[in-house]
Phi, psi and omega in degrees: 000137185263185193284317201217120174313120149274035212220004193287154176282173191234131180218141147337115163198137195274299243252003190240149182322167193267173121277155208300134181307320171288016175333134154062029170268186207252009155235175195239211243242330199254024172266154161289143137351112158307148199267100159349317167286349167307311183266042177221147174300141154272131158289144166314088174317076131013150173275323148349317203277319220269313253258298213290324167308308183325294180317326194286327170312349192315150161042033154258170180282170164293345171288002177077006179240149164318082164329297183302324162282343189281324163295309153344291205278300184319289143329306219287301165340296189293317187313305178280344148302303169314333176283314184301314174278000184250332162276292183230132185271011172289336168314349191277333186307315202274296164334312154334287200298294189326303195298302192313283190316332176259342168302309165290002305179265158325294182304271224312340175280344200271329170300316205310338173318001203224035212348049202260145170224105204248105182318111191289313208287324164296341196248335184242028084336315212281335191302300185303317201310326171291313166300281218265054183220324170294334163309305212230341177231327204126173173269332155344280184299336176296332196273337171303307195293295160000286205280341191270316142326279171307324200284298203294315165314320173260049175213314170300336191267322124021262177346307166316314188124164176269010160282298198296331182279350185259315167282336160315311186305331174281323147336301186296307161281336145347299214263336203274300164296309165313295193272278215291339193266332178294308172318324170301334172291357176286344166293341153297301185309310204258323187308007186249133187296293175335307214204019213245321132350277201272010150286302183310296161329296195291309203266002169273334163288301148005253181324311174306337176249356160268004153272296162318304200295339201267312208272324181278306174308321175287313200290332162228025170245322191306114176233331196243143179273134166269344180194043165358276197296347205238318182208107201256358186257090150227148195198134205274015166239003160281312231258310159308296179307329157304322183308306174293317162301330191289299193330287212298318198292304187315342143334274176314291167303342181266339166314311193278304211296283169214070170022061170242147268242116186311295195318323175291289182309321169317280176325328161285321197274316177312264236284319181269010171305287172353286209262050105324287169334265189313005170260336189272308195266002142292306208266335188288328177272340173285285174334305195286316173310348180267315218111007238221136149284294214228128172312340175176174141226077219278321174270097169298115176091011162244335221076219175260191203287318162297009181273332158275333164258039183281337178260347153301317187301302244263293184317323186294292198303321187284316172263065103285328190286296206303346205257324161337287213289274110039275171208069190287143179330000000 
């Protein structure tokens, strides 16, 4: 069953993603491309032939992605979270909203496949509107801005008739909870003037080594599949080594940083390993339920950006609640 009718009726709007050119391939986000020759008799190759095979393979990973750019793209990211937060960290806001806004951005081109047209100009207002209320107030004023996003998105989508707005609507909360309402909590995490720079800092490391360790691990250990149907190069000794690299670094930094107790940091690095994964393989069911490789491919050697903050939306909210615990304010 998919997430979003595609069998929903169709109205006109100047205001919504095209859908994305790559409709419907046959393969999924954590796949290689299917090798066309499978399903055709192969011709006889020529040594001309083999060597030009090689090659299209040049500087991919055993994950089937451009590495040297995937490492590239990856750096240039952190750099610019790293900068913001260590020359002014309010600067992180203007990162938020930017990232949340092409996050939003994306999904809405990616539903269109399924010819849902979910109004862009409401929903990434509605983006700033969540940062900086997540800012300045709290979560209270985030879940006001929530209901304020949608409210406006489905009234705008209204203007159309109530076909377009009955197909439209689940898009629209969707797209409104998923990116700009998970994200805005990293605008919590950096408000407290003490220590809210090495929140931040610690759960973007956290998921960062629990992508490495998950990724080293799968790749010369990985044996057993954790979710065939849903991610099929994911591996339940992939899946340990994240756990563990997040543990063991979170452990260490929160301890130098701000001096909370390795056990409280074993755990946080454990625990936000978890809903990383599972931010990663939510996004992996939404893709294979569109028919999507890739959210776009705005990023060489990521896909699109949400292909990258697919384990950051899960991780924020969760060490805001741990940090509650942990080292409340």
């Amino acid at each position: 069953m998919s997430y979003l009718d595609p069998r929903a009726g169709q109205s006109p709007g100047h205001d919504t993603a095209a859908a994305p050119a790559y409709q419907n391939p046959a393969w999924h986000a954590d796949e290689q491309e299917p090798d066309k020759m499978t399903e055709e008799p192969q011709a006889k190759r020529g040594p001309g032939k083999r060597r030009a095979g090689r090659g299209d393979n040049k500087g991919k990973s055993r994950a089937g992605r451009n590495l040297p750019a995937a490492i590239a793209v990856g750096l240039s990211l952190g750099l610019v979270v790293l900068a913001s937060l260590l020359i002014w960290p309010p600067a992180l806001l203007g990162v938020v909203v930017v990232a949340a806004a092409v996050g939003v951005w994306e999904t809405a081109r990616a539903v269109a496949v399924t010819g849902a047209k979910p109004p862009l100009i409401p929903l990434i207002a509605g983006t700033a509107l969540m940062t900086g209320l997540a800012w300045y107030e709290g979560t209270d004023a985030l879940t006001v801005g929530l209901a304020v996003t949608i409210g406006a998105a489905a009234l705008w989508r209204l203007a159309d008739g109530f076909q377009a707005l009955r197909r439209d609507f689940t898009a629209i909360t969707l797209i409104a909870i998923y990116v700009p309402f998970l994200l805005s909590f990293a605008a919590m995490l950096v408000a407290p003037e003490d220590d809210g720079t090495w929140r931040v800092l610690a759960t973007v490391v956290a998921v960062v080594l629990s992508d490495t360790g998950g990724y080293a691990a799968g790749v010369f250990l990985g044996k057993h599949p954790m979710a065939p149907r849903i991610s099929p190069k994911k591996s339940w000794e992939g899946f340990a080594g994240s756990i563990t690299a997040s543990a063991i670094g979170s452990g260490a930094l929160l301890y130098f940083l701000m001096d909370v107790p390795v056990h409280y940091g074993l755990m946080f690095g454990a625990v936000i390993s978890i809903v990383a994964v599972l931010g990663d393989l939510a996004e992996s069911m939404l893709k294979r339920d569109l028919g999507i490789k890739d959210m776009s491919n705005l990023l060489p050697g990521h896909g699109g950006l949400m292909d990258r903050l697919d384990s950051i939306l899960f991780a924020v909210p969760t060490a805001y609640l741990l940090f509650a615990i942990i080292a409340p304010n």
